[in-house]
C-alpha positions in Angstrom: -26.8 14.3 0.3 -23.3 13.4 0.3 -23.0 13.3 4.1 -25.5 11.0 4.3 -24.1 8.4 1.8 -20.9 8.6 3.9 -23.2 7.7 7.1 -24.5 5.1 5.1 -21.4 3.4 3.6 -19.7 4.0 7.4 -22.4 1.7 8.9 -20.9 -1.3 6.8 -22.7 -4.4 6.4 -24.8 -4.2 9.4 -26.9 -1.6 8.1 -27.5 -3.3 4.9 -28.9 -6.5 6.7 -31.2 -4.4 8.4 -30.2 -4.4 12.3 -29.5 -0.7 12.9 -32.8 0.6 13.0 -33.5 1.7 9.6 -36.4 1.9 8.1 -36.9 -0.8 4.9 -35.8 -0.5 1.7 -38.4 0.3 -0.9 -38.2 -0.5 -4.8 -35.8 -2.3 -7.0 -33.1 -0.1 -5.3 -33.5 -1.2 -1.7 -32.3 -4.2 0.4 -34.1 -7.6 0.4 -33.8 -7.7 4.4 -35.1 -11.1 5.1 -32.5 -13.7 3.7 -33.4 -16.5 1.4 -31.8 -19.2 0.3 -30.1 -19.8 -3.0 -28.1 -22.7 -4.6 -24.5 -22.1 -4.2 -24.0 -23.1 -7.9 -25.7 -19.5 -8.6 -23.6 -17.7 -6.7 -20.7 -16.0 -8.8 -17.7 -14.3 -7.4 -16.6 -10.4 -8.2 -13.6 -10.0 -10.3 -13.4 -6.4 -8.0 -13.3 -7.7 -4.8 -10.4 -6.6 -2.7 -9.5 -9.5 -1.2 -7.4 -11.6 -2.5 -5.7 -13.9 -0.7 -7.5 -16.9 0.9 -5.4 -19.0 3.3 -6.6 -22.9 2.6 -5.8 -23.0 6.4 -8.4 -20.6 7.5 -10.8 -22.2 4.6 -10.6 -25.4 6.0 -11.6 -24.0 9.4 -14.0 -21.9 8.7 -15.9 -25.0 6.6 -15.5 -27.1 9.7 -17.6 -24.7 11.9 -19.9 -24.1 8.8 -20.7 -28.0 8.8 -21.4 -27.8 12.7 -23.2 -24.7 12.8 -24.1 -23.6 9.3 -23.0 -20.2 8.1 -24.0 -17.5 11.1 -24.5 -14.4 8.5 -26.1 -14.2 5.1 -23.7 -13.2 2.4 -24.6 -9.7 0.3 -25.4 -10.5 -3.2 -27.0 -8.6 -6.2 -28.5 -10.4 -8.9 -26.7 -10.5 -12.3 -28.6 -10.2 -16.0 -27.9 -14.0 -16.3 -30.2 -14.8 -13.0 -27.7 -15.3 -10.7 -26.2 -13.3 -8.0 -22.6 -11.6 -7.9 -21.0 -11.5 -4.4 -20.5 -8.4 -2.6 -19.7 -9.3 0.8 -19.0 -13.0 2.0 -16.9 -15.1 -0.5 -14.9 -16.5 1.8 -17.9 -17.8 3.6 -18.9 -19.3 -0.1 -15.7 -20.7 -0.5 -15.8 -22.5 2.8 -19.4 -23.6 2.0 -18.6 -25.1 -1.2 -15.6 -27.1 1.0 -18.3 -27.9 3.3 -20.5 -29.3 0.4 -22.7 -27.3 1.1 -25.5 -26.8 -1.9 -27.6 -23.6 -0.3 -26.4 -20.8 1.2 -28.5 -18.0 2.6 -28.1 -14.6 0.8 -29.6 -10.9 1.6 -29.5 -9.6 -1.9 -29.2 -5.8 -2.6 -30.1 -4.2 -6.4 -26.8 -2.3 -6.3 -24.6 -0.9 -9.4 -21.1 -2.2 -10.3 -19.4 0.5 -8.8 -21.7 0.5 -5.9 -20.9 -3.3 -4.9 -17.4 -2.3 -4.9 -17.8 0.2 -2.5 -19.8 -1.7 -0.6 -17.3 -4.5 -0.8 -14.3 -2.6 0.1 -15.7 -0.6 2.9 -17.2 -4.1 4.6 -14.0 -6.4 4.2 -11.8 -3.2 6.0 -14.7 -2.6 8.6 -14.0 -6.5 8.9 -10.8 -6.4 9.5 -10.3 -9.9 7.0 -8.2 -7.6 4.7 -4.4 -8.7 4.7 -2.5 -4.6 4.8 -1.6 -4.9 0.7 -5.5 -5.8 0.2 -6.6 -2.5 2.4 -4.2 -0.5 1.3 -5.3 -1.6 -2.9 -8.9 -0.9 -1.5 -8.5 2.4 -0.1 -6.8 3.1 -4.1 -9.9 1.9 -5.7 -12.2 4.0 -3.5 -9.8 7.1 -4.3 -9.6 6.1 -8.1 -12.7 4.9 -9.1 -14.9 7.0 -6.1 -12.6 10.3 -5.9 -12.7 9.8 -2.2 -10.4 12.3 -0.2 -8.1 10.1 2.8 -9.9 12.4 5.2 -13.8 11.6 3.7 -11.9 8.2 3.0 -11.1 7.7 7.1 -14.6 8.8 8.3 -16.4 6.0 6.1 -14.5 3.4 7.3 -13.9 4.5 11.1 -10.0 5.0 10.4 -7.9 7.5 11.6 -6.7 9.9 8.3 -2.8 8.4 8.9 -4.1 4.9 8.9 -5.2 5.5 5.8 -2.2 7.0 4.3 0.0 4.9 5.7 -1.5 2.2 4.4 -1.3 3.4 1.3 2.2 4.0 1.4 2.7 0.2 1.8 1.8 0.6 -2.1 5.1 1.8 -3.0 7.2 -0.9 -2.0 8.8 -3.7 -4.0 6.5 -6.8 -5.0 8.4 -9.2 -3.5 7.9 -7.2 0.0 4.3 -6.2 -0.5 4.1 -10.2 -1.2 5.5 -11.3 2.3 3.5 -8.8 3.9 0.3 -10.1 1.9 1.4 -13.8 3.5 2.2 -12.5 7.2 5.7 -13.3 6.8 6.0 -8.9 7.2 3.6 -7.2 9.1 2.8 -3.4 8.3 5.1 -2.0 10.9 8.1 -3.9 9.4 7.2 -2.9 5.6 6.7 1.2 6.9 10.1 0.5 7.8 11.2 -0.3 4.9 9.7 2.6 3.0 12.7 4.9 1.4 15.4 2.5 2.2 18.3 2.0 -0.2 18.0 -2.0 -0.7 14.6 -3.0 1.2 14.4 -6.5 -0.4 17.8 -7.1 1.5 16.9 -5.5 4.9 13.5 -7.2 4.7 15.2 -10.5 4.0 17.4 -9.8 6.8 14.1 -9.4 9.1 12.6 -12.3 8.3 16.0 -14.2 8.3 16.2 -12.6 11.9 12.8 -12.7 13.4 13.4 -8.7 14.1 10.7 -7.2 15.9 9.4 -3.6 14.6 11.2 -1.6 16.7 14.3 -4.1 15.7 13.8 -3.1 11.7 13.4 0.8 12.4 16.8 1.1 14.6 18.2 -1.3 11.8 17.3 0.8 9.2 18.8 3.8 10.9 22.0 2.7 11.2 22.1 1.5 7.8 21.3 5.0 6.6 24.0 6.2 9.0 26.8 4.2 7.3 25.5 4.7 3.9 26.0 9.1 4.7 28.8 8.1 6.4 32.4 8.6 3.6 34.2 5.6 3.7 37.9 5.7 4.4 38.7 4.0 1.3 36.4 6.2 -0.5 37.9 9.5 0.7 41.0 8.5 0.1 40.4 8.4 -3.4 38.5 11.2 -4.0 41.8 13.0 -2.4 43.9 11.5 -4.9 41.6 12.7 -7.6 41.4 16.1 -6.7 44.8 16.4 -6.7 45.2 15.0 -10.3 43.1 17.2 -10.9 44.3 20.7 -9.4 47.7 19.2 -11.3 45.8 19.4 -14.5 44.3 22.8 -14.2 47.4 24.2 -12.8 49.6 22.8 -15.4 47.1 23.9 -18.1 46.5 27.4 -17.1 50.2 27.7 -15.9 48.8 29.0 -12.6 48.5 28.2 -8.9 44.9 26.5 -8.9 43.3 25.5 -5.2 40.3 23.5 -5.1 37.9 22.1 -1.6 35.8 19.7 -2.3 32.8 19.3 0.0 30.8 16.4 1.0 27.6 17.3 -0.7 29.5 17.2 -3.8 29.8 21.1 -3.9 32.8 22.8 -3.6 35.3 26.0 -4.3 37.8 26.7 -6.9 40.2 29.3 -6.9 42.8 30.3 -9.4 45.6 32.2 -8.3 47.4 35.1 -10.6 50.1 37.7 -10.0 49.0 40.1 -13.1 46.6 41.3 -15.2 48.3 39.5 -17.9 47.9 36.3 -16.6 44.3 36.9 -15.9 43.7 38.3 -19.8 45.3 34.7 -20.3 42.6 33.2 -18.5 39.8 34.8 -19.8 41.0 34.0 -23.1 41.0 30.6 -22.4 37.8 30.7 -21.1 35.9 32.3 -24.5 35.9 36.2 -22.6 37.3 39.2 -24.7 
């Protein structure tokens, strides 16, 4: 049973309108195939729907071709308790309709639960490819969250490779501000999986952009960034040699004893106190709280 939902949900929207050979949907819980017609006032949208982000741009062209040749495929509906229909797939198509003034628009409408129109949803704006990388990558989340879909079940629904889908999802970790210029295009996905572990990405990514750095660009940037950040600086070294030596002065002065200390790079290190009797190591262990 569940390998069969997954074939269903991994034929996308195509199957639900009825054009890959299935047989029809019978009862409340199948699809209404043919598409009707229904006032665009009556439509609602989905406070779940992964997308978005809706470039006016795109709306206005999209309505253009809508007033020359009408809308080419139904939108995915199901109907609501109030009598009107909730949008699964298509609200940018009802946006650009409304722009279009448009007062119909045809529908195929599907007696689906909440949680099933956001699957449905989801898995049809990513087979789509209309998702911006933030808006997949939240997707994939709310089929893993709300669905406890695995990546790997998670990749076979959708027709993605497993690390699509996780690195996708990694895209989640980064700052707002860059998840934001990847949502706008001014970042693409490459560029932000750059960025992922870097010390200061909002500064590297602002140096991108300022730059026009290709992906290849960001990742050799990003390297040598990490290189000088391991590497000591002079400056630095310098000081931590003057402190060690204040502080071998302490110790030796304190203990009255010759006291040698290496400090490492990794912050670890050796020290070694030096004594000439038994006496002076009774001292010692004195001072350190031992009988």
């Amino acid at each position: 049973m569940e390998q069969d939902t997954k074939k269903r949900l991994g034929r996308g929207l195509s199957a639900l309108l009825g054009d890959t050979g299935l047989p029809p949907a019978a009862g409340n819980g199948g699809v209404e195939r043919t598409p009707t017609r229904v006032p665009i006032d009556r439509l609602v949208r989905s406070d779940k729907n992964p997308r978005f982000t809706f470039s006016d741009e795109s709306l206005e062209e999209l309505a253009d071709s809508i007033k020359s040749r009408g809308i080419m495929q139904p939108l995915l509906v199901r109907p609501t308790e109030d009598g009107r229909y909730m949008i699964i797939a298509g609200e940018r198509r009802w946006r650009a309709a409304q722009k279009a003034g448009l007062h119909e628009v045809p529908v195929v409408v599907r007696e689906a639960t909440e949680g099933e129109a956001l699957e449905l949803a989801i898995i049809e704006n990513v087979q789509r490819t209309d998702l911006n990388p933030i808006e997949e990558g939240m997707g994939y989340q709310k089929l893993i969250e709300e669905f406890q879909h695995r990546q790997e079940d998670l990749a076979k629904i959708i027709g993605k490779s497993r690390s699509h889908v996780a690195n996708t999802l990694r895209l989640l970790n980064l700052p707002a501000s860059i998840r934001a210029s990847v949502a706008e295009g001014a970042l693409t996905a490459g560029h932000a999986r750059a960025l992922i572990g870097t010390a200061n990405p909002d500064a590297v990514a602002d140096e991108v952009i300022r730059l026009g750095l290709s992906v290849r660009a960001t990742e050799a940037l990003v390297a040598k960034l990490a290189r000088e950040a391991d590497a000591p600086r002079p400056e630095r070294r310098e000081q931590e040699n003057a402190d060690t030596r204040a502080l071998v002065n302490r110790l030796s002065s304190r203990l009255g004893l010759a006291v040698n200390l290496k400090h490492k790079d990794n912050e670890s290190g050796v020290l070694t106190i030096k004594y000439t009797s038994l006496d002076q190591l009774d001292a010692v262990c004195r001072m350190l709280g031992e009988s």
